[in-house]
C-alpha positions as CSV (number, residue, x, y, z in Angstrom):
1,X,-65.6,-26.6,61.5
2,X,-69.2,-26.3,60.0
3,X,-67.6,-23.7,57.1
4,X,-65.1,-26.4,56.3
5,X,-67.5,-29.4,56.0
6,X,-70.4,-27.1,54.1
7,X,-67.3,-26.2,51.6
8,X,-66.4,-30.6,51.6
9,X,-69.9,-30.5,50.8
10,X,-70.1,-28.5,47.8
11,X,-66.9,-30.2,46.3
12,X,-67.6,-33.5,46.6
13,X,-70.8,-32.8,44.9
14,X,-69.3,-31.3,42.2
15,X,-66.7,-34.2,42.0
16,X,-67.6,-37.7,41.4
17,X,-64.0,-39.5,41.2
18,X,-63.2,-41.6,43.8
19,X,-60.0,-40.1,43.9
20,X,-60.9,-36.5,44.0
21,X,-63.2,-37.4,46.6
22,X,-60.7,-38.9,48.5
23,X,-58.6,-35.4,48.5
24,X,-61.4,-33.6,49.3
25,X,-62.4,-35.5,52.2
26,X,-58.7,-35.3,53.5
27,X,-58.2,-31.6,53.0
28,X,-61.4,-31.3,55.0
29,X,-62.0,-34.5,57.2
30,X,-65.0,-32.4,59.3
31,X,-66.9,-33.7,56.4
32,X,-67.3,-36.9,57.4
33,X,-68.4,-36.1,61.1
34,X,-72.1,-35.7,62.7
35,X,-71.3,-32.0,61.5
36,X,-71.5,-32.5,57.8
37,X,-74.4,-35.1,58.1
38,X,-76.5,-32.4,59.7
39,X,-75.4,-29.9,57.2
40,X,-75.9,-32.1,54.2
41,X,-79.1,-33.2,55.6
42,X,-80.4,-29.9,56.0
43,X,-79.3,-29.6,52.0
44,X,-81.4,-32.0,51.1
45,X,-84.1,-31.1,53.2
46,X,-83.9,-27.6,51.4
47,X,-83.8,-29.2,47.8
48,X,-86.5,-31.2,48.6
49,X,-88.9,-28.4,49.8
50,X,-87.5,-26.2,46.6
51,X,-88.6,-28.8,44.5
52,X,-85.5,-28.9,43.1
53,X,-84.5,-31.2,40.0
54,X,-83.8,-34.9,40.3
55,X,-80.2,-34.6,39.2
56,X,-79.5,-32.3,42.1
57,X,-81.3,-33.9,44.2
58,X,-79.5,-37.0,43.3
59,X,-75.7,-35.4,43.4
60,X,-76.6,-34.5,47.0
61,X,-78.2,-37.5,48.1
62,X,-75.0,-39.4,46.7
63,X,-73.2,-36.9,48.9
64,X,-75.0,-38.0,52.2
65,X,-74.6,-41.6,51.6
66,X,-70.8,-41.4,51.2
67,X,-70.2,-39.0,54.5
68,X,-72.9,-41.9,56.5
69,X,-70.7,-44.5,55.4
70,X,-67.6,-42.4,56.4
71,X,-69.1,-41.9,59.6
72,X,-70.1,-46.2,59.5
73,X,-67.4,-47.5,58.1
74,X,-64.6,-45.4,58.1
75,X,-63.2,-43.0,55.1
76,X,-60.5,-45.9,53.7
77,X,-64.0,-48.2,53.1
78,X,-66.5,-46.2,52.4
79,X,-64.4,-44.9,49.8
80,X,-63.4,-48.5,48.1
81,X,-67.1,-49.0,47.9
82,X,-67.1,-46.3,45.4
83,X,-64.9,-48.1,43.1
């Protein structure tokens, strides 16, 4: 489960259309669980301590907010909010 969301992680990262957000998220719904929260906290926790750039940063931090609201408000929401 935690391989699956840490992969989710990395794509939707990489990804920031709605729609291929959407696929990622259903191909690999242990994303938007207490699972990848922890995991993408502990990513930014890293980045932060690494000093890493803002843009990164950023692109990660963009990535926590849409699982939270997942978690929130469901996936069919949190995902129009994007739009």
């Amino acid at each position: 489960m935690s391989i699956q969301a840490e992969m989710a992680i990395t794509l939707l990262a990489e990804n920031e259309i709605p729609e291929d957000r959407r696929d990622v998220i259903e191909r690999f719904p242990a994303v938007a669980s207490p699972t990848g929260l922890r995991i993408i906290s502990g990513i930014l926790e890293t980045l932060s301590f690494n000093n890493a750039s803002t843009e990164d940063y950023n692109r990660y931090f963009e990535v926590k907010r849409l699982i939270d609201r997942c978690i929130e408000i469901g996936v069919d929401r949190a995902l129009a909010e994007l739009k």
